[in-house]
FIBATI-876731 format. One line per 10 residues: number of its first residue (from 1); for each residue x, y, z of C-alpha. Coordinates in nm, 3 decimals. Layout:
# residues N
NUM	X:Y:Z  ... $
***
This chain:
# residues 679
1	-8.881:27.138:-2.925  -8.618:27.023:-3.214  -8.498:27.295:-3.473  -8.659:27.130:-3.751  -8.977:27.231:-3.541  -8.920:27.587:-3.508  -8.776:27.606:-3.882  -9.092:27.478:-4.004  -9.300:27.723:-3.768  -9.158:27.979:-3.906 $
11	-9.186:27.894:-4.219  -9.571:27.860:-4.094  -9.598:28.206:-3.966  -9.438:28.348:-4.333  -9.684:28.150:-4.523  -9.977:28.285:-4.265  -9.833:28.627:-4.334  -9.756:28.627:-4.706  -10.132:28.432:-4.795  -10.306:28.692:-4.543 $
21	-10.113:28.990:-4.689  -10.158:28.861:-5.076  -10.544:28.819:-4.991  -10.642:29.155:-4.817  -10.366:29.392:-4.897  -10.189:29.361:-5.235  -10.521:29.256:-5.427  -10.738:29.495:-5.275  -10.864:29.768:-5.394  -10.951:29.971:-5.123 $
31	-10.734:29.996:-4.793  -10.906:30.003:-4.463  -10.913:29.893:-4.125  -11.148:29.607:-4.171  -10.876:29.446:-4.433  -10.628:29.440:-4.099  -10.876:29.273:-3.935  -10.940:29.000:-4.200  -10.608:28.983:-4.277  -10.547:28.878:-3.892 $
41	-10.847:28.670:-3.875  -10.696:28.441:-4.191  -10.377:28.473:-4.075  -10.500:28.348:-3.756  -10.680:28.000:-3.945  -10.394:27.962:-4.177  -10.116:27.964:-3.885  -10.339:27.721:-3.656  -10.405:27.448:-3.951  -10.025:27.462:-4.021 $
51	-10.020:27.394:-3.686  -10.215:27.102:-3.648  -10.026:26.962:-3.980  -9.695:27.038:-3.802  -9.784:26.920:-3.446  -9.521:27.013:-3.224  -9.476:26.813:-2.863  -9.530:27.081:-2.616  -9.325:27.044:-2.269  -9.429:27.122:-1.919 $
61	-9.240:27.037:-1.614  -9.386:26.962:-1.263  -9.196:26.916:-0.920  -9.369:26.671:-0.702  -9.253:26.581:-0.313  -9.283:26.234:-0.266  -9.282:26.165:0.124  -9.154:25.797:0.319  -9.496:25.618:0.359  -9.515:25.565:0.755 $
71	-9.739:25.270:0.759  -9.888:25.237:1.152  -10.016:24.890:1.240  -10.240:24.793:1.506  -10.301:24.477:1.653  -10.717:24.417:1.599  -10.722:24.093:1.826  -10.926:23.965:2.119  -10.623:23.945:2.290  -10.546:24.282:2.348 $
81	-10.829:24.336:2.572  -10.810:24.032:2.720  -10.418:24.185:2.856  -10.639:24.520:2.968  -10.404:24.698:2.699  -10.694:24.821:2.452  -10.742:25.177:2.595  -10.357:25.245:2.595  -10.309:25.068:2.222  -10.584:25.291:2.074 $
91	-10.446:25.602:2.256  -10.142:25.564:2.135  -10.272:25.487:1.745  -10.448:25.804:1.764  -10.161:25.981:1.882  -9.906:25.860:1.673  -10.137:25.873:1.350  -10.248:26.246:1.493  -9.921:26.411:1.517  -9.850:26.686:1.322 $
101	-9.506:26.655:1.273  -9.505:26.328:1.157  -9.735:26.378:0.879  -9.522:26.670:0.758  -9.239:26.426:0.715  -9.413:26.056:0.595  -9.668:25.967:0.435  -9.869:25.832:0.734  -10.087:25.541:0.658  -10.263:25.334:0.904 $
111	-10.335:24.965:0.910  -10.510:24.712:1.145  -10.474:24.330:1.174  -10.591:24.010:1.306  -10.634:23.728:1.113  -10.677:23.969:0.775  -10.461:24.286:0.705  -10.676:24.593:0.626  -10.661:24.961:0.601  -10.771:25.193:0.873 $
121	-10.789:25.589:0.894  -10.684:25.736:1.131  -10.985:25.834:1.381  -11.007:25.428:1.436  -11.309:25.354:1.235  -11.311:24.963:1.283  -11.092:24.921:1.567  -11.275:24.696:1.813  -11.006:24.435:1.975  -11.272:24.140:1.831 $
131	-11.059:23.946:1.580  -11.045:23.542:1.661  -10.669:23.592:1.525  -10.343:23.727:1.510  -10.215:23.679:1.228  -9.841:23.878:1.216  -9.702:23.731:0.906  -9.971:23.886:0.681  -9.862:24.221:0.791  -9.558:24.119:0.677 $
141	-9.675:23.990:0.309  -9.884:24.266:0.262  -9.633:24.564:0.328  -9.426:24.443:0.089  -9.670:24.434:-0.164  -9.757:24.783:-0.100  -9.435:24.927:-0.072  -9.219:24.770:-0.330  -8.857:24.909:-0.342  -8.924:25.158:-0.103 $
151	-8.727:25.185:0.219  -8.946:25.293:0.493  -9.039:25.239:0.884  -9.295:25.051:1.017  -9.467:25.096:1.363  -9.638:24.814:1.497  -9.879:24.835:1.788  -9.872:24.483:1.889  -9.807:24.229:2.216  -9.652:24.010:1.973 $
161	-9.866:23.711:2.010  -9.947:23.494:1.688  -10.205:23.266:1.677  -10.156:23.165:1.294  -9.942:23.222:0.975  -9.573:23.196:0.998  -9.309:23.262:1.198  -9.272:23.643:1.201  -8.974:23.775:1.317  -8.793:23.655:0.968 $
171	-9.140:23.738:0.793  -9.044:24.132:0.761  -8.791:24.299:0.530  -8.488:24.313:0.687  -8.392:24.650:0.550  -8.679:24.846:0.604  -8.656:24.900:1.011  -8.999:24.806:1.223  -9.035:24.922:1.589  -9.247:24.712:1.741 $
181	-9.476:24.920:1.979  -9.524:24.649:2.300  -9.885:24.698:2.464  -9.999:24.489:2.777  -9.840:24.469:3.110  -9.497:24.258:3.081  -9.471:24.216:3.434  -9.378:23.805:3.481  -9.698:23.610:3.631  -9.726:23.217:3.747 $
191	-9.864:23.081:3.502  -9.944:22.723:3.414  -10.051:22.651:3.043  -10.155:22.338:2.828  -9.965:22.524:2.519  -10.030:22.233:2.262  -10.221:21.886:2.204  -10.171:21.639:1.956  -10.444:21.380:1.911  -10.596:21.156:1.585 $
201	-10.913:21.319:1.477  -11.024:20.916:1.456  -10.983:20.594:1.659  -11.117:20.269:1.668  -11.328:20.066:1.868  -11.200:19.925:2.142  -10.823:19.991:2.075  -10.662:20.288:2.270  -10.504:20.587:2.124  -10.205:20.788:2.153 $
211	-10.251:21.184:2.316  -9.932:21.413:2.331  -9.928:21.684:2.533  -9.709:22.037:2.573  -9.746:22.164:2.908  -9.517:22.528:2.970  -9.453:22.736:3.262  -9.403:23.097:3.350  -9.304:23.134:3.711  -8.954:23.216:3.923 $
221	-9.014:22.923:4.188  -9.050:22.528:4.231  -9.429:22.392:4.199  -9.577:22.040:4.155  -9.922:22.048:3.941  -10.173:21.790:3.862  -10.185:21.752:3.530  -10.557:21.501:3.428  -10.744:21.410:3.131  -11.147:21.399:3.156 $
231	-11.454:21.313:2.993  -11.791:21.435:3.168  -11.720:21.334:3.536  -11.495:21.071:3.490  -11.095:21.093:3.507  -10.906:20.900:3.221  -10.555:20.967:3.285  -10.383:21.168:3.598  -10.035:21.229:3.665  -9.832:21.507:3.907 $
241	-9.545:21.723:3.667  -9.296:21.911:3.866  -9.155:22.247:3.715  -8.929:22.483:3.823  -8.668:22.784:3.697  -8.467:22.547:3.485  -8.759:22.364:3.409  -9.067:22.500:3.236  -9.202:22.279:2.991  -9.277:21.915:2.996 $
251	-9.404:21.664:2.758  -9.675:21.416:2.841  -9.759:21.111:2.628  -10.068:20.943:2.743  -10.261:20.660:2.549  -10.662:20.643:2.626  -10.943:20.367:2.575  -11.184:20.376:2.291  -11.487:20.237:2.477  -11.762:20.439:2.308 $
261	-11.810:20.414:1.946  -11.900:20.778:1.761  -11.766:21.102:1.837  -11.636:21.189:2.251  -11.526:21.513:2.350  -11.247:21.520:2.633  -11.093:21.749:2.867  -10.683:21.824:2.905  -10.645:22.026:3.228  -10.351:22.117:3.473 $
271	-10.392:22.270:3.805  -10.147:22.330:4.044  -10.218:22.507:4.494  -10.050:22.854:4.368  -10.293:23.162:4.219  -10.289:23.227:3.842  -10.381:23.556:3.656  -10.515:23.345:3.334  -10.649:23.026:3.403  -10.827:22.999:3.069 $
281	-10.521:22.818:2.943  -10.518:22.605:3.161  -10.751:22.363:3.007  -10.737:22.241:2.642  -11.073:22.073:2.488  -11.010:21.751:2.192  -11.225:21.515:2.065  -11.151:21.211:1.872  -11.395:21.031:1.676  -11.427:20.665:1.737 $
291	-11.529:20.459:1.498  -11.648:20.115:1.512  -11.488:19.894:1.233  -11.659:19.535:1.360  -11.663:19.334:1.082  -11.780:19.027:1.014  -11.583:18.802:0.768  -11.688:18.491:0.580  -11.455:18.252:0.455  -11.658:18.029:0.164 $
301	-11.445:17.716:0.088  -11.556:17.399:-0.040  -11.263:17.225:0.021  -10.960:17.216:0.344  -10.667:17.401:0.315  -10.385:17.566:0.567  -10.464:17.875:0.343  -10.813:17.851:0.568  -10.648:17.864:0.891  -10.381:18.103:0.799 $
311	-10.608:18.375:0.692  -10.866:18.337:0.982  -10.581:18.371:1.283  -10.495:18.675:1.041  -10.781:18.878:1.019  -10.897:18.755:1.393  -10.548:18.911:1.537  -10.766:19.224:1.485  -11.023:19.209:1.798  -11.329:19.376:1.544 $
321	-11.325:19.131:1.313  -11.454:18.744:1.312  -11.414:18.531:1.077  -11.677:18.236:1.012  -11.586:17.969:0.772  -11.839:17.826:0.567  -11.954:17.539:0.234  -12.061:17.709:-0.048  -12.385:17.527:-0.044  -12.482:17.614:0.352 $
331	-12.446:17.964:0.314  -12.789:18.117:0.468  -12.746:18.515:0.403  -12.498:18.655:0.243  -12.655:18.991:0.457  -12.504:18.862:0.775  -12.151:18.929:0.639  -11.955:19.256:0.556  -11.715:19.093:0.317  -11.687:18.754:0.118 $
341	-11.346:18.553:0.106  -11.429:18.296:-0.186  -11.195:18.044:-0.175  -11.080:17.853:-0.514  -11.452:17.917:-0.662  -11.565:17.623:-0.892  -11.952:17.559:-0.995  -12.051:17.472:-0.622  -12.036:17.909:-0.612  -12.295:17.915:-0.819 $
351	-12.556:18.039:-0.631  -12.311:18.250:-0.401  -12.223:18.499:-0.701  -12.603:18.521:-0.787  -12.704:18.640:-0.448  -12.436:18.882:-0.392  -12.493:19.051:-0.761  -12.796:19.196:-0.571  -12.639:19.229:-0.216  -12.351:19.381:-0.373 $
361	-12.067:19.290:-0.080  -11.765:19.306:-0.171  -11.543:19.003:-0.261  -11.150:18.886:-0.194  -11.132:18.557:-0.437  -10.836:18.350:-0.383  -10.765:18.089:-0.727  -10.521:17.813:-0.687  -10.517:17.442:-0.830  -10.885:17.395:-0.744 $
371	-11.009:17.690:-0.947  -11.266:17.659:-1.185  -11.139:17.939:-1.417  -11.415:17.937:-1.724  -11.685:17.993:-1.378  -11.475:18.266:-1.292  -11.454:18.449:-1.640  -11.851:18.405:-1.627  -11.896:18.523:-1.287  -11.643:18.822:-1.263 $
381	-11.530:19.118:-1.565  -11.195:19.232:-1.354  -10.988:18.969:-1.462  -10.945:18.754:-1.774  -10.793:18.408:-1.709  -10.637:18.200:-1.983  -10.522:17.904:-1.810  -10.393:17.557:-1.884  -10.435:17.230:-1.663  -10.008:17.292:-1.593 $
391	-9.937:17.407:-1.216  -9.685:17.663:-1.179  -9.488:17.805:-0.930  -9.518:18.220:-0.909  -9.307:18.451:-0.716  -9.422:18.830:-0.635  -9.264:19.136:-0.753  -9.405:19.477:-0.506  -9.535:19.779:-0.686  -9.425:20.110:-0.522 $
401	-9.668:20.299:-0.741  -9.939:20.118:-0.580  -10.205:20.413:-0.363  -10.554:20.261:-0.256  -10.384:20.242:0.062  -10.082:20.279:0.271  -9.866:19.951:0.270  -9.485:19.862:0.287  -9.294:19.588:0.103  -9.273:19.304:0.403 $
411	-8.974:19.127:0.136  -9.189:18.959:-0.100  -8.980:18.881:-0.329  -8.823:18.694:-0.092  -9.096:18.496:0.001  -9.206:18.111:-0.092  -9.378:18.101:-0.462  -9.740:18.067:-0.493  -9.897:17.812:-0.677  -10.151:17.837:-0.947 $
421	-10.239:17.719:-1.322  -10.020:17.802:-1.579  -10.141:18.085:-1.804  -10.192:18.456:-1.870  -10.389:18.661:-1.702  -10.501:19.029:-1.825  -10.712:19.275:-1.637  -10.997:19.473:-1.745  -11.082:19.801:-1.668  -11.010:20.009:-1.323 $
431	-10.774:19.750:-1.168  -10.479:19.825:-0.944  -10.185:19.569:-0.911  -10.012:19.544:-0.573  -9.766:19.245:-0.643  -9.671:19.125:-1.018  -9.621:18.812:-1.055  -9.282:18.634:-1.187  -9.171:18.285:-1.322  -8.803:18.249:-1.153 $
441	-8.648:18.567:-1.257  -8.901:18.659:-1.604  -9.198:18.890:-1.515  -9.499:18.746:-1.664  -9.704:19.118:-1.676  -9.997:18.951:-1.482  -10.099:19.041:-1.139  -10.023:18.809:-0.848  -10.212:19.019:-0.566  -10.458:19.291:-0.733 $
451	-10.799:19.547:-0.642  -11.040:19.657:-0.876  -11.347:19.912:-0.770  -11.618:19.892:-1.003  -11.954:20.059:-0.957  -11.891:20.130:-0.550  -11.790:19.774:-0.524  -11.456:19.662:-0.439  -11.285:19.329:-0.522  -10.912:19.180:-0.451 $
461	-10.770:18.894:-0.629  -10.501:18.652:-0.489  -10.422:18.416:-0.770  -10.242:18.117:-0.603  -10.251:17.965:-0.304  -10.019:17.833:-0.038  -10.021:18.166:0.162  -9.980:18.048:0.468  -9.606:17.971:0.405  -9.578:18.378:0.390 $
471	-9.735:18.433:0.736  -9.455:18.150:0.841  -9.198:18.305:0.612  -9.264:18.666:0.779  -9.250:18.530:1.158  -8.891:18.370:1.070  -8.774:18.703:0.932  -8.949:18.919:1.205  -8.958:18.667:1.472  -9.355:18.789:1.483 $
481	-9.668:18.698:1.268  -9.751:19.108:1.292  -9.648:19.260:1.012  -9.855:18.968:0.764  -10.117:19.040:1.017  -10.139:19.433:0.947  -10.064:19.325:0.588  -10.426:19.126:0.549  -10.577:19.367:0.766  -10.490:19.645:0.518 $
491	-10.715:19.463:0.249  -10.946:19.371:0.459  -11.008:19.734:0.540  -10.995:19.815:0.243  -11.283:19.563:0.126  -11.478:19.659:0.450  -11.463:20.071:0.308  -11.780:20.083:0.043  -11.758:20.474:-0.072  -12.032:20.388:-0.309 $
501	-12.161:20.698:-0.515  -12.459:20.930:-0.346  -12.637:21.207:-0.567  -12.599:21.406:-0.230  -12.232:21.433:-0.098  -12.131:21.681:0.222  -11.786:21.735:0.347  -11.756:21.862:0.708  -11.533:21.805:1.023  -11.636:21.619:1.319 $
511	-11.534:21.894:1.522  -11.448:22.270:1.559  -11.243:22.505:1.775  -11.411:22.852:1.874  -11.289:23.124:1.667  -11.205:22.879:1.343  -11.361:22.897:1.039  -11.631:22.672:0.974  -11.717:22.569:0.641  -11.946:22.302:0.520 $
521	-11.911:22.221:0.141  -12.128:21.939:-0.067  -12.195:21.859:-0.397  -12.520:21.742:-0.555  -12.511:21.522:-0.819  -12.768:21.415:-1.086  -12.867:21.067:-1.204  -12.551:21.053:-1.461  -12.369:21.121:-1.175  -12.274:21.486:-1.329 $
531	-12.215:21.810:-1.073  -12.541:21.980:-1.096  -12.482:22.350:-1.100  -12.858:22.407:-1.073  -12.893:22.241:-0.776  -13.094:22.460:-0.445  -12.935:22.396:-0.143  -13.014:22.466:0.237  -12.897:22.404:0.528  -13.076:22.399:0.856 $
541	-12.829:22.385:1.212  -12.988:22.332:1.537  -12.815:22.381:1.901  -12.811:22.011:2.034  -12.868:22.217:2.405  -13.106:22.524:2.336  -13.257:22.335:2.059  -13.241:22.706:1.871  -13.201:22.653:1.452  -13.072:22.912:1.216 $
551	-13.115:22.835:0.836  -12.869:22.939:0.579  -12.820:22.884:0.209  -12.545:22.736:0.006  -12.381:22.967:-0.226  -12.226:22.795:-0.550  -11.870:22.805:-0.570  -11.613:22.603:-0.829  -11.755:22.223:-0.849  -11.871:22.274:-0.494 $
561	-12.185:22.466:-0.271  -12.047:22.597:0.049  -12.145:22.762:0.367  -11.972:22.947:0.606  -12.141:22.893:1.008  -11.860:23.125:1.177  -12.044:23.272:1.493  -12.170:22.983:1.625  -12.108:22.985:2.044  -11.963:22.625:2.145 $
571	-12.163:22.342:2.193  -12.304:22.051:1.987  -12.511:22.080:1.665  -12.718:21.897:1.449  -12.755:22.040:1.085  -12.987:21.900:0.819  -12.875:21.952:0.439  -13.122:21.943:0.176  -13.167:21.995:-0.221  -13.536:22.166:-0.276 $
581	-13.563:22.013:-0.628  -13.538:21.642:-0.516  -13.617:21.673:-0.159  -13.250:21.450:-0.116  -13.115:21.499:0.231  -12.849:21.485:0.437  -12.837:21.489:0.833  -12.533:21.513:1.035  -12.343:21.653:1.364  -12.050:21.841:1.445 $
591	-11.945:21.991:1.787  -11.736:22.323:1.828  -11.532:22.323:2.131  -11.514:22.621:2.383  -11.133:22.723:2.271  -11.042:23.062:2.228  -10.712:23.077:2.115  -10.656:23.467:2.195  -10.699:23.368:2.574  -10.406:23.197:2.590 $
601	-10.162:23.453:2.682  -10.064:23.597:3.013  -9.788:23.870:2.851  -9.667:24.021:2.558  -9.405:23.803:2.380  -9.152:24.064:2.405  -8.910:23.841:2.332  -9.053:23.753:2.028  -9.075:24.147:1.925  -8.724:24.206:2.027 $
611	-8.604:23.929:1.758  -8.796:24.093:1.508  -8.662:24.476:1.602  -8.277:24.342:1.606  -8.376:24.159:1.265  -8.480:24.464:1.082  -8.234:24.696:1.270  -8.546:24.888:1.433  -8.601:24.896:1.840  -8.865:24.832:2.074 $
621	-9.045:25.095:2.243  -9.333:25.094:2.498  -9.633:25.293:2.562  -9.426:25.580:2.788  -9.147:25.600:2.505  -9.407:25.711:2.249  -9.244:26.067:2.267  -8.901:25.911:2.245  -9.033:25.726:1.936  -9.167:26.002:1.731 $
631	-8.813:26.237:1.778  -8.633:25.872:1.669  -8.840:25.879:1.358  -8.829:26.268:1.275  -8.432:26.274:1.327  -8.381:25.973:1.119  -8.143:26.121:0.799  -8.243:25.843:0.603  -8.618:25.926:0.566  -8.618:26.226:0.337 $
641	-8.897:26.366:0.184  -8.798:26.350:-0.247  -8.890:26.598:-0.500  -8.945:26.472:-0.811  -8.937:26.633:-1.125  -9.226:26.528:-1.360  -9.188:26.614:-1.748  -9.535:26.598:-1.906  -9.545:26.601:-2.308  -9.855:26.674:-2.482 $
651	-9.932:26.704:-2.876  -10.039:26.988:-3.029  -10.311:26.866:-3.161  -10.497:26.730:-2.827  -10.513:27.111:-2.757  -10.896:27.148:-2.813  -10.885:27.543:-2.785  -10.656:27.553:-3.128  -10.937:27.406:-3.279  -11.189:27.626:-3.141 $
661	-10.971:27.899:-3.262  -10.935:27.809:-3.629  -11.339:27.805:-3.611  -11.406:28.144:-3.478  -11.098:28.275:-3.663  -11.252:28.131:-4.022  -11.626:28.228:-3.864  -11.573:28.581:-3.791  -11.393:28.647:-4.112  -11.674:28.531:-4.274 $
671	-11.939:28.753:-4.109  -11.711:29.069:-4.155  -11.663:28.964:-4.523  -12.071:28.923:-4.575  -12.150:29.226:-4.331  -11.952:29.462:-4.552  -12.037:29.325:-4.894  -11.738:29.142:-5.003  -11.864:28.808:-5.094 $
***
């Protein structure tokens, strides 16, 4: 309280004094005792309203002991029981969140994980050894949110193996310690283990496709296993891998046929004569969708050209395509093709652009000196030609901006010119340029080689022709006609991909794992192709095997309706998608494969946990050192309880009873006044 406080209290209780004694002593004209008790009672009101007007800060100090925060951690995974350690890791989690001593020093909180972080108590509400996770890092990320600049200790109940999230060891803060609490029987065991599989999640027809394979092993002698790759009853690939001491990993690349079109589950296993604790891991489910990209290819040409021949050896180098070149005029059904090469259209196209305006396939039109370019301006809105009866020589200029679709610059500016009519040539609406064209060394700002997607229809544009001296060109530089050949596949894959627009659209995988998540989102659109937030959605999933269906609806989320099918067992399923207002619908299949990830494991990775102890400066202990744990943590200096000193300040006039107070102060005065006849 400052002095110009107290000066002006007592300057308060003077006033209180002098008014009270002015009022009920020196104008009175009797003396009694009820004038000392109304002389009190207003000097009572008068003193608290100064008060209020004054309003001094009054002071009051607390001392508060702020303990270390113990945070105990324990591991919530499948894999705990499936190491027989689940007993021993809850014993010791009661024990350690139990002990007396321990709470009187830290602030014990307790945690469990798997692939979430969440807060336990300490009678193990929760705890069930179920989680499809382990998920170490978030531990990590959320202890530091919790405890920001504190330095504490951190117990954590674990066998160290992740399944997800980042590497942990550096995950932790480095100067708060963590003693990693090791459940599960380290004892060394022969163990053979398909540890990871890289495949494509797609293939195509009839090509074959690349499988990589990490096979480890845990063992102290010299074995030979079998190492095979099925599907149903029938062996793909087989091969013997030797390991030994020095040797306990191998790599195996193997490349498979795509004989069956749609999706194929397969079967990575490796066996060896010796007895394994955990052969779970020692088979590894994929699949790989195949698709089939046959496509048929019509080349419409009214007059001879190498161009012709060029592009049909091309396209053909890819074994699901075939090219059939046909007149303009003998062209039965434009139906029987998947995409139209129309080469140097004139009038004779005539009735080939009318028919495809209502079978909407998609077009790759080639101009050169033979061009009728007025029919093409009628015919087509993606390009504008302005052309003279002049020939010209063009040479291409590659756009690295260009993204439809993956391609590399195969040195076209270093390839022969094109030829074409003279002129400018402007595009019109959603066009994307993949080679500019250029007169010797000035860029005329027209496109040379260009795609335009209009509607769900797609379109390329070559304008000039002669482009079979760039498939010769590229075989003299590469001493191969490949890399041309990939380069007119590319278009022609991308003409043969018609993502036209559905009101109903879902997004799903082809395939699961047991123990991911598995979410199905979709959108449903209306007839102005707009997001439809009212939309009712349902979903209906049906085991391919025990023909069982479970029905579940989509919840709205942001531009999207999802649903999340975690808890399905493995096995195939059909699922049926459909929107109640319009009756649309959508039918489709996925398959989960049997993989539990938290099965993989013979032993703790105590390796792993040692990293992380000697990275934070803590130690690891095991499930007999849990005495020898607790006296490390009580004797530690550096975790002191602290006693903080709290100053709360609080205004005079929040003090409610001052108030109350002044009003039976002034009250009272007034009944005594009226009771004895003095008003």
């Amino acid at each position: 309280m400052t002095t110009n406080t107290i000066l002006l209290l007592l300057i308060s209780l003077l006033i209180a004094g002098g008014l009270s004694y002015f009022q009920y002593f020196y104008k009175a004209k009797t003396k009694s005792k009820v004038n000392l008790v109304l002389a009190f009672l207003r000097f009572l009101s008068i003193f608290g309203i100064l008060l209020l007007l004054i309003n001094p800060i009054m002071s009051r100090k607390t001392l508060e002991t702020i303990k270390t925060p113990l945070p105990i951690v324990i591991d919530n995974s499948s894999s705990i029981v499936d190491l027989n350690a689940n007993e021993s890791a809850l014993e010791i989690y009661k024990k350690l969140t139990k002990n007396k001593d321990l709470q009187e020093k830290f602030d014990v909180q307790s945690y469990r994980f798997d692939s979430e972080f969440q807060q336990s108590v300490p009678i193990a509400f929760g705890i069930d050894f179920k989680g499809t996770q382990t998920n170490l890092d978030e531990v990590a990320k959320n202890l530091k949110s919790i405890y920001k600049n504190a330095t504490f200790p951190t117990v954590l109940i674990t066998d160290g193996n992740q399944t997800s999230g980042n590497d942990y060891v550096y995950s932790f803060d480095a100067n708060n310690k963590v003693f990693p609490l090791v459940v599960g029987d380290t004892t060394t065991f022969l163990d053979l283990k398909v540890n990871q599989l890289n495949v494509n999640k797609y293939a195509f027809h009839k090509n074959k496709f690349p499988v990589e394979v990490f096979l480890n092993y845990s063992g102290n002698k010299t074995i030979t296993a079998d190492f095979r790759i099925s599907q149903g009853n029938s062996v793909l690939s087989k091969q013997s891998v030797s390991f030994s001491p020095s040797k306990k990993s191998a790599i195996i690349n193997v490349l498979l046929p795509a004989d069956k079109v749609g999706l194929q589950v397969f079967k990575a296993t490796i066996s060896s004569n010796e007895k394994e604790k955990n052969t779970y891991n020692n088979t590894k489910n994929f699949a790989v969708e195949i698709i089939d990209q046959k496509t048929n290819v019509a080349i419409v040409s009214a007059i001879n050209h190498p161009d012709i021949g060029a592009l049909k050896r091309a396209i053909e180098t890819n074994a699901q395509r075939k090219v059939t070149i046909v007149k303009p005029n003998s062209i039965n059904s434009l139906q029987d093709y998947t995409i139209l090469i129309l080469y140097q259209p004139t009038l004779d196209f005539k009735s080939v652009f009318e028919n495809n305006k209502l079978a909407g396939i998609n077009t790759f039109i080639i101009t050169g000196n033979n061009t009728d370019f007025n029919f093409l301006n009628q015919n087509q809105s993606n390009l504008v030609f302005k052309m003279s009866g002049q020939k010209e020589d063009y040479l291409a200029e590659f756009n690295s901006q260009f993204n439809l679709f993956a391609i590399d610059n195969l040195g076209f500016e270093n390839f022969p010119p094109l030829q074409n009519a003279f002129g400018t040539v402007t595009t019109n609406g959603n066009v994307s340029t993949l080679l500019s064209s250029k007169i010797r060394n000035i860029e005329t700002n027209s496109p040379l080689l260009a795609f335009a997607e209009n509607q769900g229809k797609r379109s390329a544009f070559l304008l000039g022709e002669n482009l079979w001296k760039w498939r010769l060109q590229s075989h003299i530089d590469n001493q191969s006609f490949e890399k041309f050949d990939v380069f007119v596949d590319k278009i022609i894959q991308f003409l043969a991909s018609n993502d036209s627009k559905k009101s109903l659209v879902v997004n799903h995988e082809s395939f699961y794992n047991s123990g991911e998540p598995i979410e199905i989102s979709t959108q449903f659109f209306n007839k102005n192709y707009e997001f439809d937030e009212k939309a009712r959605l349902t979903i209906s999933v049906t085991n391919t095997k025990s023909k069982q269906t479970k029905n579940y609806d989509l919840l709205k989320g942001n531009n999207s309706f999802k649903v999340n099918l975690d808890g399905l067992l493995a096995g195939g399923y059909n699922f049926s998608v459909r929107e109640l207002n319009s009756k649309t619908s959508y039918s489709g299949h996925f398959e989960i494969l049997d993989f539990d990830i938290e099965k993989q494991f013979v032993n703790p990775d105590v390796e792993k946990l040692n990293q992380l102890a000697a990275q934070t400066q803590g130690k690891v202990h095991y499930p007999n050192e849990i005495d020898s744990l607790i006296k490390t943590l009580l004797e530690n200096e550096n975790y002191k309880a602290v006693q903080k000193e709290i100053v709360t300040k609080t205004p005079l006039i929040d003090w409610i009873w001052l108030l109350i107070l002044i009003a039976i102060s002034l009250t009272s005065e007034w009944f005594v006044r009226k009771y004895n006849g003095m008003l």
